[in-house]
N, C-alpha and C positions, 0 to 999 in steps of 0.2 A: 388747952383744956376748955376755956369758953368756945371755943370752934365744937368742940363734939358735946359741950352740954347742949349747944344750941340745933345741932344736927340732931340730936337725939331727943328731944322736948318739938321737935317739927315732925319727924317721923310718929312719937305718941299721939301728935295731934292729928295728923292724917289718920292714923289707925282708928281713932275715932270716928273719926267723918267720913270714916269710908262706908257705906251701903251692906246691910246682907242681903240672904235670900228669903225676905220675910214674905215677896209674891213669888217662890219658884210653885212650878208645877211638874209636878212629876209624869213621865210618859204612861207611867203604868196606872196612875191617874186619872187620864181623860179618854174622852169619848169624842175623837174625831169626825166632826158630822160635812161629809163629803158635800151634800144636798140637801136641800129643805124644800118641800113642797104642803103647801096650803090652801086646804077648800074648805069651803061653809057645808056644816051640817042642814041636817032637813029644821032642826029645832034654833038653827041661827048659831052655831058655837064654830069656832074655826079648830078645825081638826089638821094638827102637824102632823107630818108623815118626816122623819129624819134617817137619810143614809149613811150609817154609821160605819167605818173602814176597820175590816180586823187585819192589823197589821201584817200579821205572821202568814194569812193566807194568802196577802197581795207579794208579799217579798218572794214567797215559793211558788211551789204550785198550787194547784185547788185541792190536797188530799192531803187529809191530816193523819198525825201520829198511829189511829192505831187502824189506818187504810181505808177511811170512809174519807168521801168528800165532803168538802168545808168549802158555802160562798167565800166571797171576799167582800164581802159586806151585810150589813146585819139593819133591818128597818125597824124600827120602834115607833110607835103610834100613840096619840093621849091629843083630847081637845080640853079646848076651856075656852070663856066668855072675850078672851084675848090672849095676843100670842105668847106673853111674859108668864101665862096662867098655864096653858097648856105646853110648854118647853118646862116648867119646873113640876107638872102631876107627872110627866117622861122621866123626871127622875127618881119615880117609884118605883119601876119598871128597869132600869141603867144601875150596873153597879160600877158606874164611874161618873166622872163631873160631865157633861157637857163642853166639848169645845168649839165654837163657832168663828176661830179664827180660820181657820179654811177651808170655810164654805164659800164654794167656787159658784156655785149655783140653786135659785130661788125658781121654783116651779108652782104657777100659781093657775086653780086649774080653771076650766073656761066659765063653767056656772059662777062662780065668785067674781071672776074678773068683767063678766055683765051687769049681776045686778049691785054689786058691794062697790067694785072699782077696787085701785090699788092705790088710793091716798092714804087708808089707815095701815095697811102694812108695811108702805114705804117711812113712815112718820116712824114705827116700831123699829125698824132697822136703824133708821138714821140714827136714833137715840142711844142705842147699844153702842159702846164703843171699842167691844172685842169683835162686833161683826161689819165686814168691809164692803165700804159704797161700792169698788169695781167689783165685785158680784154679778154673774151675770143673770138676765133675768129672761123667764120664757115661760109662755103660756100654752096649757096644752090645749091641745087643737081635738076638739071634739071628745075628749078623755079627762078623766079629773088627776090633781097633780099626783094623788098618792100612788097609782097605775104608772106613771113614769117614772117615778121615782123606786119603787120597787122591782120594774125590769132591770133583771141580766144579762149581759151585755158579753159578745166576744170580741175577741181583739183587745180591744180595753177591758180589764179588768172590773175598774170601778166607774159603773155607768156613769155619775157628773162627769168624768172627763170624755166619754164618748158623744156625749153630747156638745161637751165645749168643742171639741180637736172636730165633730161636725158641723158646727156653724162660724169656725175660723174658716175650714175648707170649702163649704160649698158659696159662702161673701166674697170671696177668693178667685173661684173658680167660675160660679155660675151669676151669680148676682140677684139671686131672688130670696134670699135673706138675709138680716144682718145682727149681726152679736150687738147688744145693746146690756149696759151697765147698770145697777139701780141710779148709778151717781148721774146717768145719761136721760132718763129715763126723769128721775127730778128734774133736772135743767129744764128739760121741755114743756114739764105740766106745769113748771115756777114762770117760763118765757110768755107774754101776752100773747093771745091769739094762737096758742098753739098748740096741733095735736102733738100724738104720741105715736109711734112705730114699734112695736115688740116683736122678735122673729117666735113661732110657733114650734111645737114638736108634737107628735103623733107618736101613737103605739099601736103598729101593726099589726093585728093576731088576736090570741086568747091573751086577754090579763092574768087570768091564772095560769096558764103555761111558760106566759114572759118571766113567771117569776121563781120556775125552776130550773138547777142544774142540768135536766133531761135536755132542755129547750137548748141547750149548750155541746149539744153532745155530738148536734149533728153538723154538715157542712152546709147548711142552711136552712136555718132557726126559724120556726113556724111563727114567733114573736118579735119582733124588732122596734126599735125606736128610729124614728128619723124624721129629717126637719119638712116643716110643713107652712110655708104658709107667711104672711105678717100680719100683725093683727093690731089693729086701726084704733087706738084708743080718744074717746074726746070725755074732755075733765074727768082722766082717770078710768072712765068705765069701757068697756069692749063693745063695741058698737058692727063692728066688720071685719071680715076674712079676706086677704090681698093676693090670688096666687094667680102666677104664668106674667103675661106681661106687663098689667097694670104693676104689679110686684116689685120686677123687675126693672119698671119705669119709674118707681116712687122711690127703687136705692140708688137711679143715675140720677134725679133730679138731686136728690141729699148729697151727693158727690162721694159715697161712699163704693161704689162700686171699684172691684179691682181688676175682674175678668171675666171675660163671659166669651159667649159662643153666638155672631148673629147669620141666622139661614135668607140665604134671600131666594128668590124665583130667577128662573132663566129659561126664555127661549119656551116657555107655557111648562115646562118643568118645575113642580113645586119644590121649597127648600135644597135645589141643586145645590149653594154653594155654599161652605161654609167658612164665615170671616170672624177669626180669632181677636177679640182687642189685644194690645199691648197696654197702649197709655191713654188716657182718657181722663177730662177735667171738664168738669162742669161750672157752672159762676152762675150766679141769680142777681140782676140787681130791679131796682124800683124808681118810679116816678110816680108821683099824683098831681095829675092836672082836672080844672074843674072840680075840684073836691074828689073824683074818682082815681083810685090808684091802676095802676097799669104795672105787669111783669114781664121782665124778658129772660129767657131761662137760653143760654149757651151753651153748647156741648162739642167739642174738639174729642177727635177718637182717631187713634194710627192703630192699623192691624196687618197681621197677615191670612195669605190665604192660606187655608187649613186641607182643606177638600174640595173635590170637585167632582157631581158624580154626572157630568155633560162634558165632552170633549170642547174647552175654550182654549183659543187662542192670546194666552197672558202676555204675550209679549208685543201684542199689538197696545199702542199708547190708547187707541180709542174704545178697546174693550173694558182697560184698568179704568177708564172715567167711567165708564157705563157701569161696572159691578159697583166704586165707591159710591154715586148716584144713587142704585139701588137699596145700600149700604145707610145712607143716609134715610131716607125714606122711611125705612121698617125701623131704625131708632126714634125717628119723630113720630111716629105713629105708635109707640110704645109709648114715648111721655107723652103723648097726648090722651092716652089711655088712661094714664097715670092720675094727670090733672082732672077728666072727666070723673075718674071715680071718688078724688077726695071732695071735687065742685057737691057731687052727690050725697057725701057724706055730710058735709055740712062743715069739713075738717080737716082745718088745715095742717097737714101733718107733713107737709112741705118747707114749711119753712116761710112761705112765700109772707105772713104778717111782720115775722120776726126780720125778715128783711129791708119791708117798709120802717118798720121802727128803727133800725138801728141808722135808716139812711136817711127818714123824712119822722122824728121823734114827736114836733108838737101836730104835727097832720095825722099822725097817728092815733095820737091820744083821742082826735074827735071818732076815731073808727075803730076804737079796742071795743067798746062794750059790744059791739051788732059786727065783730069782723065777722066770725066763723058763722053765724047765723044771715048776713043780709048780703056784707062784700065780695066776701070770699065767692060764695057760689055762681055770682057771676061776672069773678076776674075776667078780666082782659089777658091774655098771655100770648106774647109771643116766644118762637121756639125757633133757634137755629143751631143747624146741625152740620157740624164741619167731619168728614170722614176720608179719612186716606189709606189705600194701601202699599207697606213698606214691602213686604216678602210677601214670596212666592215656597217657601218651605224649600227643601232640598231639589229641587226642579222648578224648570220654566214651562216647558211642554208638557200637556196634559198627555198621563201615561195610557188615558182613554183614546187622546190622539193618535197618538201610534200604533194601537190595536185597530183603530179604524182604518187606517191608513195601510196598516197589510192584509184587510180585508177586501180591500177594494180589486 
């Protein structure tokens, strides 16, 4: 009997300390905000643009109940003097709560991000604790954020994620942008001496046309959205536009790159050949002698050959040195492009201080206040570039060869 009073006075007690659902949230409740996008008005207020997801139309098709079409997303607008003011005037206009847990993506648009910067918005997010640092973060490119944000989008559904699934693919594939986090995007501007990297996006066409079902109708949308660019941030503000190689040269120095496509010359032939990376590792370290720092920036790259639109002979040992040669070349001349344009900026968005500090700390300290204004612009860098080719694709002989060769 004392066994099950005492089983039964522990089970009361658990059912006390057990939890209810005094924070549930009900689905039919909230207002899933896919996107948030942010510009300065003409009068100084910051004006949210929020892309809000209607469920029913993303699970089906785009045509609702009584045969008219229904987006799959719905934008709502309201500014105010900050963004905690203009997210709650939004909810006079919303007949639901606000949900800002996933929101995948922050668009902030290029006038703001020159003359405001993105220190008070990042400070606004960090603070909220229903909205999440890996967010990712992107500047529009010559467009303000609400115009991206309101484009519709085919293939995906719901534009935020056409935007995210194209700057996983094209960091990926090409190497001239890179997905960046707000949690990433803090580290940098908190790191001494150090710029910022944002990748861009652009919207193709008419704003007003991007932002109808018509623009959807056809097999090739007069409106699109698509990545543009990286954009050079120094303490926070937008200072420069990074595109083609320097671009490309400032995500192999970051070692962010995962594949890309390099053309070289052959034989007075422009961009004949084309060499695919595979693997590829960058390293950056530092010395300061004489009080002056010095960098030396490494790069190892194994690829194959992809294409070939000259008849080569791949199977000769002395023509695979002469392409990796050429191979190597047009990658150092890429980061060297790279380096020249952030020496120019005044910004270091390299990395290259944040690697003096962490290797040579109290030599540092005498060259944080004047890095990015007096050192940096006239680093010392040296650059070496290691390149090999592994494959030749499903053939040795160029199938160019062969057509030559029964012409003859």
């Amino acid at each position: 009997m004392k066994r099950k009073g005492f089983f039964l006075l522990l089970m009361m007690t658990i059912t006390i300390l057990l939890t209810s659902c005094w924070s549930k949230k009900e689905l039919t409740d909230l207002a899933i905000v896919a996107a948030m996008g942010v510009d300065k008005t003409k009068d100084g207020r910051y004006h949210l643009t929020l892309q809000i997801i209607n469920p029913g139309n993303v699970a089906g098709s785009m045509v609702g109940g009584g045969g008219t079409q229904s987006p799959p997303i719905t934008i709502y607008s309201a500014s105010g003097d900050n963004l905690v003011e203009a997210s709650r005037r939004a909810s006079g206009r919303i007949s639901r709560r606000l949900y800002y847990a996933h929101t995948n993506l922050v668009v902030v648009g290029e006038k703001m991000a020159r003359e405001e910067g993105l220190n008070t918005l990042i400070d606004a997010f960090d603070r909220d604790p229903e909205f999440r640092n890996t967010s990712t973060l992107v500047i529009a490119n010559h467009s303000t954020a609400a115009d991206l944000v309101k484009t519709l989008t085919p293939v995906d559904k719901i534009p935020a994620n056409k935007v995210l699934k194209t700057l996983e693919f094209t960091e990926r594939k090409w190497g001239e942008n890179v997905k960046t986090s707000l949690q990433e995007v803090m580290k940098s501007l908190e790191s001494p001496g150090r710029g910022t990297v944002v990748s861009g996006f652009r919207l193709m066409g008419n704003p007003q046309q991007a932002q109808k079902l018509d623009n959807l109708q056809v097999s090739a949308p007069e409106a699109t959205l698509r990545a543009s660019g990286i954009a050079v941030l120094k303490q926070g503000k937008l200072v420069d536009w990074l595109y083609g190689k320097p671009a490309r040269g400032t995500v192999w120095i970051l070692d962010k790159i995962e594949g890309t496509d390099i053309n070289i010359d052959w034989e007075g032939r422009k961009e004949a050949i084309a060499y695919q990376t595979v693997r590829q590792k960058t390293s950056v370290s530092a010395q300061v002698k004489n009080g002056q720092p010095h960098i030396s920036v490494h790069t190892r790259v194994e690829g194959d050959i992809s294409e070939m639109e000259v008849p080569v002979d791949i199977t000769n040992p002395k023509i695979i040195t002469k392409i990796e040669q050429s191979v190597r070349k047009e990658i150092k001349k890429e980061l060297r492009a790279a380096i020249e344009r952030a020496q120019e900026n005044k910004t270091d968005i390299l990395g290259f201080g944040e690697v003096v500090h962490r290797t040579r700390p109290n030599q540092f300290k005498k060259l944080k206040t004047e890095w990015n204004d007096v050192y940096f612009p006239k680093l010392d860098v040296d650059i070496t570039v290691e390149a090999y080719v592994r494959r030749a694709g499903l053939r040795n002989k160029s199938f160019l060869s062969g057509v030559k060769e029964n012409q003859k």
